[in-house]
N, C-alpha and C positions, 0 to 999 in steps of 0.2 A: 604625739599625734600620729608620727609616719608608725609607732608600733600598731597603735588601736587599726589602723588600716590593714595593718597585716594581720592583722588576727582576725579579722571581718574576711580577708580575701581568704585565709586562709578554710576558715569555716564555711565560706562558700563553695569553696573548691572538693570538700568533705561530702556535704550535701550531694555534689552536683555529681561525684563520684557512687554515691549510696544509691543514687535514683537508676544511674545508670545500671549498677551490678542488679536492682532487682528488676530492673527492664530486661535485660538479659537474661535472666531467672525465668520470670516471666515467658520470655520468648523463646526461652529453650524447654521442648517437653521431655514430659517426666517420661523414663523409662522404665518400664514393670518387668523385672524377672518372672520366666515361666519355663514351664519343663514343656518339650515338645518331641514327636515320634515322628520320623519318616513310615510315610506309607508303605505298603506292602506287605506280603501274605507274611503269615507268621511262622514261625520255624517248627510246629508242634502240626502242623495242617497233615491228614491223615495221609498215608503212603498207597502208591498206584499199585495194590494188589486186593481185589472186591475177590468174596468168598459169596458163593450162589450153587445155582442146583440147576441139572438140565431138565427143561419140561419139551412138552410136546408144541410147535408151534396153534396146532390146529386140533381141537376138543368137540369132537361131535355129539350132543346129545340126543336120545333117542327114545320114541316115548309112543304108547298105544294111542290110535286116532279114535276111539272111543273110549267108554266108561267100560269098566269092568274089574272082577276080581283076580289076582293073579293065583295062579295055577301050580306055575313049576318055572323055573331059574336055573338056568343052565350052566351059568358063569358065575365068578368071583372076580373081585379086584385083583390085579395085576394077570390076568390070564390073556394070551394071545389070542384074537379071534381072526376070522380071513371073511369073506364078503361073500353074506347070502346063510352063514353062520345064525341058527336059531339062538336064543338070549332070554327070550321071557315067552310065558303064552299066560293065557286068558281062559277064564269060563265060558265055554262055546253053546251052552244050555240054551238061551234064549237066543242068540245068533240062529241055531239050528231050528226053535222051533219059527222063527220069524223066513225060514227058508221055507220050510213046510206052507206055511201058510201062504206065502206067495204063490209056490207051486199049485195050490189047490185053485186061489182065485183064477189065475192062468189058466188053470183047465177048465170054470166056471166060464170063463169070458173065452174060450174057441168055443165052447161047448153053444151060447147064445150067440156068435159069429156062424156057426155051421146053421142054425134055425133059422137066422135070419137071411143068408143067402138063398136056404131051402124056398124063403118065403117069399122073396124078391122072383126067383127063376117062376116059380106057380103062378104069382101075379104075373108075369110078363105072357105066359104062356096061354091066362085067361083072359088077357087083352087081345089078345090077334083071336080070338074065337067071339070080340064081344063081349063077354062073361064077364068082365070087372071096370074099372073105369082107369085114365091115364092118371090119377089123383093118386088112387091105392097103389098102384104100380110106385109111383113117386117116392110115396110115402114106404115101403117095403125097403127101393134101394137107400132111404136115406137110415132109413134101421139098419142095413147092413153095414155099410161105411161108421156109423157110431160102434156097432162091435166090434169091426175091425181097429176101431183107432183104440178102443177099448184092450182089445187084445195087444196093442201094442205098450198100450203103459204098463199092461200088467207082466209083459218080458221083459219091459224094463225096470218092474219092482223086483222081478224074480231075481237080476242080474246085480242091484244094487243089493240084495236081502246075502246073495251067496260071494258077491265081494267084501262085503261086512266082516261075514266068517276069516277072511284071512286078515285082518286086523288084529286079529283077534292072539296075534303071532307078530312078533320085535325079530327084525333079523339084523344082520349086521350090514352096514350097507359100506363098508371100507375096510378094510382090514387096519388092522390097530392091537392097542393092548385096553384090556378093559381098565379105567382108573377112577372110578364109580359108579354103584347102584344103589339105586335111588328107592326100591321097592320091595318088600319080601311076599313071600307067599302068603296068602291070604289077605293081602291087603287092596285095598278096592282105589284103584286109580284112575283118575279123570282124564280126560283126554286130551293131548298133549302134554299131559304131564310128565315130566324126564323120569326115565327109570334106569337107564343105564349110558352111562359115559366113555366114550371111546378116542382114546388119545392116539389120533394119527403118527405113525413112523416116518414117511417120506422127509419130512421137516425139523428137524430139535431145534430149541431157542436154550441159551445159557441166558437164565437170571439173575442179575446180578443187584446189588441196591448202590447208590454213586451218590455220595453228598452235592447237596446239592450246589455247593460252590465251586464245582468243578465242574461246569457248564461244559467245556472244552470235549471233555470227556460223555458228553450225552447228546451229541451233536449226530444228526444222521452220517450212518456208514464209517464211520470211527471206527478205526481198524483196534483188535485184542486179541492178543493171545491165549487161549481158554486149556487150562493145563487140568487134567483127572487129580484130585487128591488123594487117590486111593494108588496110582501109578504116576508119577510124575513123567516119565517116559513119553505115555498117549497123549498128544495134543490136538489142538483144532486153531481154526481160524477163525473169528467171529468179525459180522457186524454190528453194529447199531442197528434194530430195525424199527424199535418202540422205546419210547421212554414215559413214565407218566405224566398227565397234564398238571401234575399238583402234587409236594413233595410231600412225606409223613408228615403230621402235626409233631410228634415224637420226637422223631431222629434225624427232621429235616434233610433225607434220600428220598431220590425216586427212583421207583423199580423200572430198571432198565433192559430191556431184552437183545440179546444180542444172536442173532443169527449164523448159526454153525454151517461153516463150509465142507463138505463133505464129510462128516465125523466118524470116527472108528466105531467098530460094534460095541465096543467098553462102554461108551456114550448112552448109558441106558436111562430112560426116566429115572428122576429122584437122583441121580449119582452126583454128588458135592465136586464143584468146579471152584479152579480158583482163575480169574482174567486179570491179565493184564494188560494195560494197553500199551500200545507199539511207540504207538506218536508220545512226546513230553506231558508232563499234567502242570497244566496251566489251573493258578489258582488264584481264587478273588483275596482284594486288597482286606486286610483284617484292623482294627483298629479296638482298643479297649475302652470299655463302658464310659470313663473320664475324657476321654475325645470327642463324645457324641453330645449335642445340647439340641435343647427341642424349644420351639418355637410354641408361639401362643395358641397356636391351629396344629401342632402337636408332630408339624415336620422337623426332619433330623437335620443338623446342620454343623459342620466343623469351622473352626478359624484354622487360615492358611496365612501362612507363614512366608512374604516376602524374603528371602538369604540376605538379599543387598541391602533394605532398606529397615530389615526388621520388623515392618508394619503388618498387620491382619487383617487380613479381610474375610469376611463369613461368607459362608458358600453353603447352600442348602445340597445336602445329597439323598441318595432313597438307600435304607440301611436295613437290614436282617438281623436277627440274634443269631450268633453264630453256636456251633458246639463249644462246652469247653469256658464260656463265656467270650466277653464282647460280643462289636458287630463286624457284620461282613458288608464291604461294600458294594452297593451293586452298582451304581452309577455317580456321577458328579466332582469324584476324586481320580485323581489319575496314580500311578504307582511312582514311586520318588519323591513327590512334593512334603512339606514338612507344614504337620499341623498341630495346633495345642494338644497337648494329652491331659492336663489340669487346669481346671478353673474357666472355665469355656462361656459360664454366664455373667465371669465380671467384667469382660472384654466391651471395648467399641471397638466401632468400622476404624480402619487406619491409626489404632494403636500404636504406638513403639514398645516391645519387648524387647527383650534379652532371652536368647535362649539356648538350653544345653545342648550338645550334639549328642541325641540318642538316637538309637535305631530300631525299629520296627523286631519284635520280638518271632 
């Protein structure tokens, strides 16, 4: 009897054991191995020397104020011009004849001004005798004062007929180098239409293109060093003075202008510049295609990696396609933190992994 007891307690005591280790089981969670990347730029991110060209800050275009057919061309591309410099003319045919004819109405209208005051002084002179009445008299001065005003528009057609004619003529109105034209001989241009392009000297800008994850670097007044490629010797000082609002779809840079501090004469339009910048190049956190996961409304988001706890939490961030592949980050990740690099949609919030110590490539 006292065995059969022990063998009941002892079987209890089995049970009472088994419940417990799967309670424990239970209450301990499952850990999932995963491969993870510390943040930050990647080792392959392009080097701080941009290859660009010096242009002109300041492009004046310039173009006849009427319609007409061109004549004669003075200039060609790259030729220095100086201010007041003739550049294009016009067919003066109809200009000329539209002068004549003004001229002539002009002398039509003194010609009925001189009759009509003829004929105002006669009335006045047969009023003080009686001979006419104060009506005709009236009427004579207000004939005159109409040709007179008469005569005044028609000096002011005459004036606008023979300012026309020098339209008719492109001068240079700055001195520059000619860096397009727009029009050849014989060809009939509208007015305002550009016909020739004049690239100011006073200003050169080095153009450069700056990916665009190097924000740091397109920042106004961002000091560079702008070195001649043809002389590495001659050098300048540039700002920032422009960068585009919107980077290539292509090559994702944007064309950046950097402003030349006093530049040597070598500094000629078109001349191949290489810049570099003075300050460090700060460059955005990089992460690869397998770290990125997208959301049901189509936002990017990574699992971040507690060190102490092991646990994940998703964190929406705003990502780019980078050159090269992966993304670049632009906001939401800080540089250091350690995020999934695989398998990013089989996760939940506050996971426990396990993970390798990699490093951001």
């Amino acid at each position: 009897m006292k065995q059969v007891k022990a063998i009941a307690f002892l079987c209890l005591a089995v049970v009472a054991l088994s419940a417990c280790s799967e309670a424990e089981e239970q209450a301990t969670p499952q850990v999932r191995p995963a491969l993870s990347i510390i943040a930050g730029p990647r080792e392959s991110e392009p080097g701080s020397t941009f290859t660009g060209t010096v242009e002109a800050k300041l492009n004046v275009d310039i173009g006849f104020r009427l319609l007409g057919r061109v004549t004669a061309r003075m200039v060609d591309v790259g030729d220095v011009v100086r201010a007041g410099d003739v550049l294009m003319t016009l067919d003066t045919t109809s200009l000329q004849l539209a002068v004549r004819q003004a001229e002539a109405d002009l002398a039509s209208a003194k010609a009925k001004f001189d009759l009509a005051q003829v004929n105002a002084s006669r009335q006045a002179t047969l009023l003080r005798t009686q001979a006419t009445t104060r009506e005709r008299l009236e009427e004579a001065e207000q004939t005159a004062e109409a040709a007179e005003a008469t005569v005044k528009q028609k000096e002011a057609d005459l004036t606008k007929a023979r300012e026309q004619t020098t339209y008719a003529t492109v001068v240079a109105q700055t001195d520059g180098v000619v860096s397009a034209v727009s029009a050849e001989v014989g060809q009939v241009v509208a007015a305002g239409q550009s016909a020739v392009t004049i690239a100011r000297l006073e200003a050169l800008d080095a153009v450069i293109d700056v990916p665009d994850t190097l924000k740091a670097l397109q920042l106004p007044d961002t000091e560079y060093e702008v070195t001649l490629l043809s002389n590495p010797q001659i050098t300048a000082q540039g700002r920032v003075r422009e960068v585009a609002p919107e980077a290539d779809g292509a090559t994702r840079t944007r064309r950046t202008k950097l402003a030349l501090s006093t530049p040597d004469k070598a500094f000629r339009l078109g001349s191949t510049v290489v810049a570099r910048p003075i300050a460090a190049v700060a460059t955005a956190i990089w992460l690869p295609e397998t770290a990125i996961g997208a959301d049901q409304s189509g936002g990017a988001f990574v699992w971040v990696i507690d060190p102490a706890s092991g646990a994940v939490a998703r964190r929406p961030v705003e990502a780019e396609k980078a050159q090269g592949g992966g993304y670049d980050i632009v906001s939401g990740l800080q540089a250091g933190e350690r995020v999934v690099s695989a398998g990013v949609n089989s996760l939940t919030e506050n996971q426990i992994i396990s993970f390798t110590d990699e490093i951001a490539r």
